[in-house]
C-alpha positions, 0 to 999 in steps of 0.5 A, spaced: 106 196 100 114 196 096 116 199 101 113 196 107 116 190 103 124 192 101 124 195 109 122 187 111 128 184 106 132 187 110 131 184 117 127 178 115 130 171 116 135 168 112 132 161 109 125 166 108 123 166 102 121 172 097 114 168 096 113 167 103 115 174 105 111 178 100 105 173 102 106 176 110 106 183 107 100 182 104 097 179 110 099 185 115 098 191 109 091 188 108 089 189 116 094 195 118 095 202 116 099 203 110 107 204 113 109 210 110 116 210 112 119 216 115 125 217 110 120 217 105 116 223 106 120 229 102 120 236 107 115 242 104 120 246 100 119 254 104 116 258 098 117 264 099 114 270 092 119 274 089 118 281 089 117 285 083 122 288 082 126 283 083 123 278 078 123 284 073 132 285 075 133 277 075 130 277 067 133 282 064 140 279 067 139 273 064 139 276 056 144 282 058 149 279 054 145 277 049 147 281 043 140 279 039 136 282 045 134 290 048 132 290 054 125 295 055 127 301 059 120 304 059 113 301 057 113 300 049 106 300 046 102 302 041 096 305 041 092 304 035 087 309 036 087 315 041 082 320 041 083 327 043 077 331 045 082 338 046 087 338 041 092 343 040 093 344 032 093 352 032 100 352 033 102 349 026 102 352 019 097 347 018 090 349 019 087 345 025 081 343 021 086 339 017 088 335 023 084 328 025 082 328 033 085 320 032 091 319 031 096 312 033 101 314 038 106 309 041 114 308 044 120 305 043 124 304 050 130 301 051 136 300 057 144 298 055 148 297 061 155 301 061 159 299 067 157 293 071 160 294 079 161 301 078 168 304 082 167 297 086 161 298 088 154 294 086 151 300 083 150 299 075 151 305 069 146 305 063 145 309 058 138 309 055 133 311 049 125 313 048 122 315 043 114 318 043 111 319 036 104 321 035 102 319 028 097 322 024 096 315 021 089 315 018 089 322 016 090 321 008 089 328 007 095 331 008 099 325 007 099 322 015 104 326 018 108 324 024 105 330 028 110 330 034 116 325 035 119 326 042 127 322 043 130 322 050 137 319 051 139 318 058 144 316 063 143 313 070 146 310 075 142 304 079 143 302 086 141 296 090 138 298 096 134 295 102 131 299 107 124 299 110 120 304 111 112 303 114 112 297 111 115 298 104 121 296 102 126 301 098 129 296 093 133 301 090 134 307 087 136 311 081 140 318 079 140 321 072 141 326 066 136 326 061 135 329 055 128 331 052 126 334 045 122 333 040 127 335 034 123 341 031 128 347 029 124 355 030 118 356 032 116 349 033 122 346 037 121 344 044 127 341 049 129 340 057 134 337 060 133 334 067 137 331 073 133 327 076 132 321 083 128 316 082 126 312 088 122 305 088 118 302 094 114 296 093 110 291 098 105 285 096 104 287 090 105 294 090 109 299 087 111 306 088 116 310 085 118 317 087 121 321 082 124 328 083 127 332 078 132 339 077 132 343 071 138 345 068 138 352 065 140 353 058 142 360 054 138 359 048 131 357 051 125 355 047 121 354 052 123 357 059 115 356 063 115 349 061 116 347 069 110 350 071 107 346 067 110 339 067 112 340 074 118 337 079 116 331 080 112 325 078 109 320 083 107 312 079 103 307 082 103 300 080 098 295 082 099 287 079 093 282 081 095 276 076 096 278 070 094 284 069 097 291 071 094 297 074 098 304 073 097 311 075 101 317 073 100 324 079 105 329 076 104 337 078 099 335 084 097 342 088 099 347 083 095 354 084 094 354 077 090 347 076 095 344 072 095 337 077 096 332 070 095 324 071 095 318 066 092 311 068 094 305 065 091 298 064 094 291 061 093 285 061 094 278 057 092 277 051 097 272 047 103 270 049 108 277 049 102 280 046 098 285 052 091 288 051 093 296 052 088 302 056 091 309 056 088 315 059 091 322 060 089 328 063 092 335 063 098 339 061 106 335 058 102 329 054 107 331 048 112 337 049 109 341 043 103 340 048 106 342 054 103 348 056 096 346 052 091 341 057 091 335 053 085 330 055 086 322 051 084 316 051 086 310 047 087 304 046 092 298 043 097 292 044 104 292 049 109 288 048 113 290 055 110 293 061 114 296 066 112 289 072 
């Protein structure tokens, strides 16, 4: 009616009153379709979703800068309960019996950028830290000890891509150097160091990362089978319907020796940056003392970063 009566003031006669006027409009809208004029309908806006890396790339940008704010590398969580079926407590001075089968487990990952635009291009430079603690928190009887504590500090480089292949498109990539040690000196210590390429391909609301790795020998070696067990590449599945994220860990698939290891994964919401968390893990590497003894856990938690 409004703007059936403003289009009319414009063209109606000059001695026509405002009453009479808006009296003929009341008269025609009362025996006519409404007129919806054209100017007056808004063009659908073109949706189009955004991917899942992109989403996560876009948010981690927008506090890069902030000095309060790290951004997560990998998931960071903590399991307030997991329970292993098939521990491997000989190895320390500790009887096992003195060992609980459930401990806390949980990680602490986090990203800086370096160099943004490296040597011109649009690749970036990050330096990186995780820490995976298993914590013997419930067990008062020998004091809750930290029964292994895993650091790994890392560098690598991001580059933007965009390739497709079958359908899935090939966002970006990652090459690196990491470092791995459960900081254990004698008969306890463990570490490798790695280079690595980490490519990501996602479609709908699929992910898969392919993440291939070279050890670089050492002199001075403490654990020189350990790529017989952890293998030399790991493949990640991810599936996100809503809010909830599905995982799943393949590392050493096909080995002769039945080494094959994975972990499934699950989060979902349950108040505000709070997530419910399931992990369950089968096989050899769950933690580097570990590394060559099969491990089979499940736990369960809180996570505050996911990895989509």
């Amino acid at each position: 009616m409004d703007a059936y009566l403003l289009k009319q003031i414009q063209i109606a006669d000059p001695g026509m009153s405002v009453g009479d006027l808006k009296a003929q409009c009341e008269i025609v809208m009362s025996v006519t379709e409404p007129v919806v004029l054209e100017e007056s309908i808004p063009e659908a806006p073109v949706v189009v979703e955004e991917s899942l890396i992109s989403r996560r790339m876009k948010a981690e940008k927008a506090t890069r800068y902030n000095p309060f704010v790290l951004s997560p590398h990998k998931q960071n969580y903590v399991l307030l309960a997991s329970y292993n079926d098939t521990p491997n407590y000989e190895i320390y001075n500790i009887p096992a019996s003195d060992f609980d089968r459930v401990e806390m487990k949980f990680q602490l990952s986090f990203k800086i950028p370096v160099i943004e635009g490296l040597l011109g291009t649009d690749a970036d430079l990050y330096m990186a830290y995780s820490n995976l603690s298993f914590w013997q928190a419930y067990n008062q009887k020998i004091s809750s000890p930290f029964r292994e504590t895993i650091h790994e500090p890392e560098m690598f480089v991001i580059v933007p891509n965009d390739w497709e292949i079958g359908g899935w498109r090939n966002s970006l990539f990652q090459i690196g150097a990491v470092h791995q040690s459960n900081g254990q000196g004698g008969f306890l210590s463990r570490s490798w160091n790695r280079v690595y390429a980490n490519f990501l391909f996602e479609k709908d609301r699929f992910l898969v990362g392919f993440k291939p790795w070279r050890r670089i020998k050492e002199s001075d070696d403490d654990n020189p089978d350990i790529t017989d067990f952890m293998g030399h590449y790991e493949l990640t599945g991810i599936y996100k319907k809503g809010e909830h994220t599905f995982s799943l860990m393949l590392r050493n698939l096909f080995d002769s020796q039945d080494r094959d290891t994975f972990q499934v994964d699950w989060s979902f919401p349950l108040h505000k940056r709070w997530r419910g968390y399931f992990q369950y893990f089968n096989g050899y590497g769950e933690s580097l003392i570990d590394y060559n003894a099969e491990s089979n856990c499940i736990g369960f938690g809180v996570q505050l970063t996911d990895w989509l």
